[in-house]
C-alpha positions as CSV (number, residue, x, y, z in Angstrom):
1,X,109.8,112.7,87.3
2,X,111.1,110.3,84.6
3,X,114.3,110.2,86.5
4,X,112.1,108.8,89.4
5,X,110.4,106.3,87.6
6,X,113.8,105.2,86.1
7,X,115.4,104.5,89.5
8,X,112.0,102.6,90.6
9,X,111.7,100.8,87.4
10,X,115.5,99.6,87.8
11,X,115.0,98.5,91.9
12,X,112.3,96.4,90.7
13,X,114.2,94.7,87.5
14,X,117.0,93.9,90.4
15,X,114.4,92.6,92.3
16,X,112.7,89.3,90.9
17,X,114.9,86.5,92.2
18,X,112.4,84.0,93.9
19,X,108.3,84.2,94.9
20,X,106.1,82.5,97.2
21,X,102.3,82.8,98.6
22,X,101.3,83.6,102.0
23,X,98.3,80.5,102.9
24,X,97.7,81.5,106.2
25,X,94.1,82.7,107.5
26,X,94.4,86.0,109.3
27,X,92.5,88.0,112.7
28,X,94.4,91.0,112.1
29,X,96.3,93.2,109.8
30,X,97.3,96.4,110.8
31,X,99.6,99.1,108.5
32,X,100.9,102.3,111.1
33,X,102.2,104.8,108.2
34,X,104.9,106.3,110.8
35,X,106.6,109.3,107.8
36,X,104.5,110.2,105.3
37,X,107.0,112.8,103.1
38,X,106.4,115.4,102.0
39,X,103.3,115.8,103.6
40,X,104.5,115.6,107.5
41,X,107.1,118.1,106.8
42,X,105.1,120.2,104.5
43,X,101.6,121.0,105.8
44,X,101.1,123.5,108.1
45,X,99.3,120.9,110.4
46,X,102.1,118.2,109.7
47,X,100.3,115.2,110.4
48,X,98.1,113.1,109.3
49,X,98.6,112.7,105.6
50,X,96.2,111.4,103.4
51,X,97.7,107.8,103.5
52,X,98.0,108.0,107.1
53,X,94.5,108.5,107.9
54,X,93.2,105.9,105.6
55,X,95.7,103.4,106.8
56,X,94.9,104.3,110.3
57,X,90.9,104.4,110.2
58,X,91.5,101.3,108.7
59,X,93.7,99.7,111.6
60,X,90.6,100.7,113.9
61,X,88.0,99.0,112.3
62,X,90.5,96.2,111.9
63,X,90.7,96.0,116.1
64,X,86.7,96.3,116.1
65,X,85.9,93.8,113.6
66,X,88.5,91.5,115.6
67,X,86.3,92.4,118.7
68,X,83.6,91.3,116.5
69,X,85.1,88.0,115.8
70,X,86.1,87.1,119.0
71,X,83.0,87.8,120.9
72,X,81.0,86.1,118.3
73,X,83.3,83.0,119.0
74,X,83.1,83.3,122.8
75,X,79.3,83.8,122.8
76,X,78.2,80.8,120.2
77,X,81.2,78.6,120.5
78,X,81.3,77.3,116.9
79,X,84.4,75.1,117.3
80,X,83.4,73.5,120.7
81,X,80.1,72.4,118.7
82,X,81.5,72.0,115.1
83,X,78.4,69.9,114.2
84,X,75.8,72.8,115.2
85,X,74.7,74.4,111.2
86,X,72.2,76.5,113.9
87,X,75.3,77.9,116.0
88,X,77.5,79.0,112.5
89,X,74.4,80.5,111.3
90,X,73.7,82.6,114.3
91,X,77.4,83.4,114.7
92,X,77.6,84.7,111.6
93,X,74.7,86.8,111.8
94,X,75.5,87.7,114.9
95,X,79.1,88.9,113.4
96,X,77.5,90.5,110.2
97,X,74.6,92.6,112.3
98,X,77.2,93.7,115.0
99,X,79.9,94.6,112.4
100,X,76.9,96.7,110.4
101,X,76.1,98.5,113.7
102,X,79.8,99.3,114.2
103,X,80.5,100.5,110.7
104,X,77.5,102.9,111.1
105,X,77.1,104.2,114.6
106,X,81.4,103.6,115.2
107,X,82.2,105.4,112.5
108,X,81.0,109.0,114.3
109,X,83.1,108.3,116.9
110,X,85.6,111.2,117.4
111,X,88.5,108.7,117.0
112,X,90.3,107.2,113.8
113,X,87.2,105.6,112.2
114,X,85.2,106.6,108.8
115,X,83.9,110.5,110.1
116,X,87.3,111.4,111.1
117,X,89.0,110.1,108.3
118,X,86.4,111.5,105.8
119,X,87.2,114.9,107.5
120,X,91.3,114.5,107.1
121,X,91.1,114.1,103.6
122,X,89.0,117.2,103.1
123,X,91.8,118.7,105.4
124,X,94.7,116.8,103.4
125,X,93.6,118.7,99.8
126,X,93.5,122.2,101.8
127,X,96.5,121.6,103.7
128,X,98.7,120.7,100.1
129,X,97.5,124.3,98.8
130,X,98.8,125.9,102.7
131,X,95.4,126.3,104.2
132,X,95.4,124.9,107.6
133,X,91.7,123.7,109.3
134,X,90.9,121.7,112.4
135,X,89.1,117.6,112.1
136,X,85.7,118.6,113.6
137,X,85.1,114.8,114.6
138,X,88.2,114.6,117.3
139,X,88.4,113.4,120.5
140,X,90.5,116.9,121.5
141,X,89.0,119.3,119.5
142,X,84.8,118.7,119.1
143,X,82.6,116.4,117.7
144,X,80.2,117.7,115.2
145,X,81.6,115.9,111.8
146,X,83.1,119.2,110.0
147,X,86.5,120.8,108.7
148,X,86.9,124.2,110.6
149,X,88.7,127.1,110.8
150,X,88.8,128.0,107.3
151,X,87.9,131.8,106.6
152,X,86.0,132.7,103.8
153,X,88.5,135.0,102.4
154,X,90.6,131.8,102.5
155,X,88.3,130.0,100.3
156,X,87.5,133.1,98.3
157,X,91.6,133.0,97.3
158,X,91.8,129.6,96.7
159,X,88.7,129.8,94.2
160,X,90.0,132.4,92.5
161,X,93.1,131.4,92.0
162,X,93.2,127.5,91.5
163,X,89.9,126.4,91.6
164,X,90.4,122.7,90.8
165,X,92.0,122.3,94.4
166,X,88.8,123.7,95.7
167,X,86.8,121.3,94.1
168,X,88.8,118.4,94.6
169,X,88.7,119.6,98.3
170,X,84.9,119.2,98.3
171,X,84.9,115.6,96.9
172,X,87.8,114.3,98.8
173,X,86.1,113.4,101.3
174,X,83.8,111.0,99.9
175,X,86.7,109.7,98.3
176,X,88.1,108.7,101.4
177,X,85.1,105.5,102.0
178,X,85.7,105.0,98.1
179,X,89.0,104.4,98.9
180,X,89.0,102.1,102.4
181,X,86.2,99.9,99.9
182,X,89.1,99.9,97.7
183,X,91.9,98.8,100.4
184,X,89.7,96.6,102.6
185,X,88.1,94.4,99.2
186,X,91.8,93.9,97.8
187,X,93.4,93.5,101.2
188,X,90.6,90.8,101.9
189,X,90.7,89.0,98.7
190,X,94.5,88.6,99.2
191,X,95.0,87.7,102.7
192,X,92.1,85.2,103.4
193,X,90.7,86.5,107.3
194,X,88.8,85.2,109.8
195,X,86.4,87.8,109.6
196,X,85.8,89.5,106.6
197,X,84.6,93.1,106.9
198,X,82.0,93.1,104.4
199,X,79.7,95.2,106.3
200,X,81.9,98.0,106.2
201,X,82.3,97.8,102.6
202,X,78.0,98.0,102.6
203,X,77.6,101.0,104.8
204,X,80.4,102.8,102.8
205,X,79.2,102.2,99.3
206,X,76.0,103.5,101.4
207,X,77.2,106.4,102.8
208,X,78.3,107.8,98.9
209,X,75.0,107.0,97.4
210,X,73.1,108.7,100.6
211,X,75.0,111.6,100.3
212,X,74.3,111.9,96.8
213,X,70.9,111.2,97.3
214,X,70.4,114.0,100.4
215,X,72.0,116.6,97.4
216,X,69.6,115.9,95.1
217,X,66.7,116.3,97.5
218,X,64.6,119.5,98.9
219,X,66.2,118.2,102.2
220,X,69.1,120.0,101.3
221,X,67.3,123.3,100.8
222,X,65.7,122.5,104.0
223,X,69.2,122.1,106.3
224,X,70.6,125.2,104.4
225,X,67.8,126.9,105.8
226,X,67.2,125.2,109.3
227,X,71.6,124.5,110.0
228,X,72.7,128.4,110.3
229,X,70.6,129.2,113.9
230,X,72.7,126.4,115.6
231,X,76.1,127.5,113.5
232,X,78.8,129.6,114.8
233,X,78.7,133.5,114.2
234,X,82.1,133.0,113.1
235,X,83.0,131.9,109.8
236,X,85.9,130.4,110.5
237,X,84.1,127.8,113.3
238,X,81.8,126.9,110.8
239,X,81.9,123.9,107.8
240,X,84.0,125.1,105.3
241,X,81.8,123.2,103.0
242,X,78.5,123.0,104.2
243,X,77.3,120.3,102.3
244,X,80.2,118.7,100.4
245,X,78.1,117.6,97.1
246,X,76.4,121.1,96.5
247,X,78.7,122.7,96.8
248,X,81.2,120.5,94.7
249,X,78.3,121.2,91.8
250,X,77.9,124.6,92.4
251,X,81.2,125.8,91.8
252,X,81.7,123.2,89.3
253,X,79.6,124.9,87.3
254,X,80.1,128.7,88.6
255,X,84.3,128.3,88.3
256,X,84.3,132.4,87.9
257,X,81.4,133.4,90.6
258,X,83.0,134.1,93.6
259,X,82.9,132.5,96.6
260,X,81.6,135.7,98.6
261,X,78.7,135.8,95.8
262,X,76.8,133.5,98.0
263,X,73.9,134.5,100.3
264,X,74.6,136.4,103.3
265,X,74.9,134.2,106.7
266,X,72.0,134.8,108.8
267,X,72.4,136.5,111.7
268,X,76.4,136.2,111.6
269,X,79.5,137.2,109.3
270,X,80.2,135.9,105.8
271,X,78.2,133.5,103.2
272,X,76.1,130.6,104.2
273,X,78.6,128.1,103.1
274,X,75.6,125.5,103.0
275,X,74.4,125.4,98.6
276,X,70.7,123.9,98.9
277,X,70.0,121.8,95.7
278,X,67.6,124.6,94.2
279,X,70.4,127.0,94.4
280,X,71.8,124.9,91.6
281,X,71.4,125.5,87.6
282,X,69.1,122.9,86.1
283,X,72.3,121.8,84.2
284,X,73.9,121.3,87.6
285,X,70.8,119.4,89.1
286,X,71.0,117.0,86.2
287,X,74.8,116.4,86.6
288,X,74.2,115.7,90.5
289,X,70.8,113.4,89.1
290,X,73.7,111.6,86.9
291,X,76.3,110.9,89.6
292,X,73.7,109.8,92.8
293,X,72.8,107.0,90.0
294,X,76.3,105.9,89.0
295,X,77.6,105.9,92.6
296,X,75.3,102.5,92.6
297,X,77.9,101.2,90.9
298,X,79.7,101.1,94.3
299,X,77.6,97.9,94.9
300,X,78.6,96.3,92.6
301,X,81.2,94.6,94.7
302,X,80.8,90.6,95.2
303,X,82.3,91.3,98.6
304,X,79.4,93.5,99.8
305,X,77.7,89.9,99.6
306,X,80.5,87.7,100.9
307,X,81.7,86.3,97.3
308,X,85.7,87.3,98.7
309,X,86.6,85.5,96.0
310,X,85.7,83.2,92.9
311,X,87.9,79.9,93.4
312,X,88.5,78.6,89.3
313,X,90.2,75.7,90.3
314,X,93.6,75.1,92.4
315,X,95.8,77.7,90.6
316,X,93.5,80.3,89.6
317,X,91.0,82.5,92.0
318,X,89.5,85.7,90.7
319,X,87.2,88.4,91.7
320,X,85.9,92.1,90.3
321,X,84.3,94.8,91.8
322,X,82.8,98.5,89.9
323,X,84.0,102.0,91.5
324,X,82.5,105.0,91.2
325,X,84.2,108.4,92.8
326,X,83.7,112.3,92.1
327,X,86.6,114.2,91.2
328,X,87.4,117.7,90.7
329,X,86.8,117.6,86.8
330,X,83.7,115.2,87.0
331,X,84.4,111.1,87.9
332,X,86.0,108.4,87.4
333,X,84.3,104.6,86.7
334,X,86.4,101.9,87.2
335,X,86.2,98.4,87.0
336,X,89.1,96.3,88.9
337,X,89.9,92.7,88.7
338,X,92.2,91.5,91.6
339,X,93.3,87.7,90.7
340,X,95.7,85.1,92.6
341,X,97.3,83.0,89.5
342,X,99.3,80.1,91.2
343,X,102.0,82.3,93.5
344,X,101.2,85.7,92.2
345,X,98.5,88.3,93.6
346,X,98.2,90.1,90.6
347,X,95.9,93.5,89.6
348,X,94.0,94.9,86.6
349,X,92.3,98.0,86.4
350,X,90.3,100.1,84.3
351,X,89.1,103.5,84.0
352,X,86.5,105.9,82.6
353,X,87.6,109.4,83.4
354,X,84.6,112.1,82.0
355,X,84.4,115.6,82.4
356,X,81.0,117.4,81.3
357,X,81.4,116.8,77.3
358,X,84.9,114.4,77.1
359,X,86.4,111.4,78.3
360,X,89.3,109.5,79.0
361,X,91.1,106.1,80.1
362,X,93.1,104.7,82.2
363,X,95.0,101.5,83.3
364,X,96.3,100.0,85.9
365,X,98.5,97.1,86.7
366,X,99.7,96.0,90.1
367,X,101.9,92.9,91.1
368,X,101.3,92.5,94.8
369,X,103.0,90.5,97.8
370,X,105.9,89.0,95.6
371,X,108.2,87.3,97.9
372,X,111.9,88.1,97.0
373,X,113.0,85.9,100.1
374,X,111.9,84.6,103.3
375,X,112.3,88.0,105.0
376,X,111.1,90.3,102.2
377,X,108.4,91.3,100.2
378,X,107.4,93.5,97.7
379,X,104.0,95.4,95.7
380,X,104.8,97.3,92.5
381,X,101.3,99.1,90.8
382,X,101.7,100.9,87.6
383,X,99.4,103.5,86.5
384,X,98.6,105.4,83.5
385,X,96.0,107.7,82.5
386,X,94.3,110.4,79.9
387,X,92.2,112.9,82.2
388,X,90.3,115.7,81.4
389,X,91.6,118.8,82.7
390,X,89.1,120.0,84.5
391,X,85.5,120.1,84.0
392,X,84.6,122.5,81.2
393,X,88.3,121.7,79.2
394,X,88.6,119.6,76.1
395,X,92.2,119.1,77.2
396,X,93.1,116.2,78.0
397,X,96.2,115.6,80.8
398,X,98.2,112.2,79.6
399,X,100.3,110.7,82.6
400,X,100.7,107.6,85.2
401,X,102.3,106.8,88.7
402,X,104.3,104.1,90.1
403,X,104.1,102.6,93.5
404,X,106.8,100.4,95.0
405,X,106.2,99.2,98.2
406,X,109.0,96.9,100.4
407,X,108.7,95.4,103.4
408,X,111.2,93.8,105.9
409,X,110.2,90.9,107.8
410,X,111.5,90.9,111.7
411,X,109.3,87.9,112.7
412,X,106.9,86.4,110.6
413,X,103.9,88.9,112.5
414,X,106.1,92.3,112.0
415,X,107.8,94.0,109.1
416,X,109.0,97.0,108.4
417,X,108.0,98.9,105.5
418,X,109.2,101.9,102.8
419,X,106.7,102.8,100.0
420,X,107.8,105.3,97.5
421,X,105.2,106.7,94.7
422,X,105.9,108.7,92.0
423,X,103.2,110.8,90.3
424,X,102.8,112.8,86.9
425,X,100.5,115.9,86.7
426,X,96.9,114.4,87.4
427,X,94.6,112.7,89.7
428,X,94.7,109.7,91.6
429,X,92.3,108.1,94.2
430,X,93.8,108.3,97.8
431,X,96.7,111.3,96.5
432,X,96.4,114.8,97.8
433,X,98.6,116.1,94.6
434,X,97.1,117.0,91.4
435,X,100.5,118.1,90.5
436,X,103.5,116.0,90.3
437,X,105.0,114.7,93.2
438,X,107.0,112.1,94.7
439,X,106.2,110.6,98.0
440,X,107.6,108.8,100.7
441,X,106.1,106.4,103.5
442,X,107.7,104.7,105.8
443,X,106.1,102.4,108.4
444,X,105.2,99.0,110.4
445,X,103.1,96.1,109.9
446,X,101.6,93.5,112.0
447,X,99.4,90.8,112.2
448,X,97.8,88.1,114.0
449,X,97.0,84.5,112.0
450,X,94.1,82.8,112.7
């Protein structure tokens, strides 16, 4: 891997000849990963990767919010009438309310939008350790919002034998709206748009605390009672979570029960996959307690209230934002502050990874956008970190990534693109590895200015 980072290191040292900053005002942005390797050669379902279904939910509420925009436009007419404070106002609520609606009642549709995505990187983490499952919120398969056609002897194995995968399974997919907050907030404090998506970045920091806070209630013993009369027979058709937080906590804290300890599936084969919040330790209840109140922290995002930025003065813009995710060995807490100095779109991170009893750091540095010349560009992050192993450890795992990112402009509204990231032993938000690994992407981009 040092080898890796040496070559990557070198490209970019080779690299810094000129720089400039992209002023324009953009409707659209879209990013098609086309090869994501190793994953599209490597998983028994091939495609999509983890990357590829962020990037591509992403793309779909980009062409929705675009809708958004142009049919607030058409209906209010805000430039025919610039003078009209009354026809703004009601176009941007319009805009706002719409684009709320979307993110909430869109995101179950069975296309490439926030469900299905949710569900591929639940399916990404099994598919790394060679379990294949099905997207249960697909236009060709069925639309019921679950990862299927996982046995239980399947997940029985993979507890037993690496059970860090299985928990990281569990939380990847509220990782996944962690994560398109995450893109969309930099992406949009960057490239100034048209319209911004900030209701998407509400309903998602949302959807995390809702989840958390439907673990920590009796609902949850309720559904795991109620759920199993209208689920399959068959082990393999049903949920291979149930309930993604439960059970996340319950294993967590049970790493040597096995999975076939649970209760008996009513009326049908197997466990019922579904942990209600009572079945949890009191130790466990309190952890959960703990993490439904920090993932408030996803709020805390000046975006959410349509602060994109903080303008300084001429050269100097700034903004920060809090994340909160759950992670196989407990969470991470960051705090990142995206700022545009002059010609540079520049990154700092920090992070507060904790485990039950420890805790560790990390950093993060990114340079983003740096024009080499008129035709290409290029993002270089830099990560390290000092996790905890997993959730009961003391041990620490020290390590980073790099990310280099090029891209080849064709016209000045398409490029072609090759990312290549590099990875130590450890965790990182939007990765399906927690082992080494060196990845590949190759894609397009296009956009529209406003």
């Amino acid at each position: 891997m040092k080898k890796y980072f040496a070559i990557i290191l070198s490209l970019l040292m080779g690299s810094f000849i000129s720089f400039g900053q992209d002023t324009s005002k953009y409707e659209l942005r879209l990013t098609v990963p086309v090869i994501d390797l190793p994953q599209n050669s490597t998983l028994s379902y091939h495609v999509p990767s983890m990357n590829q279904s962020l990037e591509l939910s992403n793309d779909f509420y980009e062409l929705g919010f675009w809708g958004i925009d142009h049919l607030g436009n058409g209906l209010f007419q805000p430039d025919t009438y610039p003078d009209s404070g009354w026809r703004k106002l009601s176009n941007n609520a319009f805009k706002y309310a719409l684009g709320l609606g979307f993110a909430k009642y869109g995101s179950e549709l069975p296309i490439p939008l926030g469900v299905w995505a949710h569900e591929e990187f639940h399916r990404s983490v099994l598919g790394v350790n060679e379990i294949a499952s099905k997207n249960g919120n697909w236009l060709f398969s069925r639309w019921d919002g679950t990862v299927y056609g996982v046995s239980d002897a399947q997940l029985d194995q993979l507890k037993s034998t690496n059970n860090q995968q299985l928990l990281y399974s569990y939380v990847a997919g509220v990782q996944y709206e962690v994560a398109l907050n995450e893109l969309t907030t930099l992406n949009e404090f960057y490239k100034k748009r048209t319209q911004h998506k900030n209701a998407l970045l509400l309903y998602n920091a949302h959807y995390v605390f809702n989840y958390f806070k439907f673990s920590t209630s009796a609902f949850s013993d309720s559904v795991k009672i109620l759920a199993p009369p209208h689920e399959h027979s068959d082990p393999a058709e049903r949920d291979f979570a149930g309930a993604d937080l439960t059970a996340w906590a319950f294993d967590m804290f049970n790493p040597s029960l096995p999975f076939t300890a649970r209760d008996s599936f009513p009326n049908g084969e197997g466990v019922n996959r579904r942990v209600g919040y009572s079945d949890l330790s009191s130790d466990a209840q309190s952890f959960l307690i703990k993490q439904r109140k920090l993932s408030l922290l996803n709020f805390l995002n000046p975006a959410i209230f349509f602060v994109n930025r903080i303008k300084v003065n001429n050269h100097l813009s700034f903004n920060f934002f809090a994340q909160y995710a759950p992670t196989h060995f407990g969470n991470d807490v960051a705090l990142f502050l995206p700022v545009q100095f002059k010609n540079y779109d520049l990154l700092v991170k920090l992070h507060n990874y904790s485990n039950q009893s420890n805790s560790g750091w990390g950093l993060g540095l990114g340079l983003h956008h740096f024009q080499l010349n008129e035709k290409i560009e290029t993002d270089l992050t830099l990560n390290v970190w000092n996790q905890p192993e997993t959730f009961f450890a003391n041990k620490m795992l020290t390590g980073g990534s790099v990310q280099l990112n090029t891209s080849y402009y064709f016209r000045e509204n398409l490029a072609a693109y090759v990312s290549i990231t590099g990875k130590t032993k450890g965790w990182m938000l939007g990765n399906s590895y927690l082992d080494s690994n060196l990845s590949i992407q190759v894609g397009i981009q296009f956009n529209i200015a406003g």
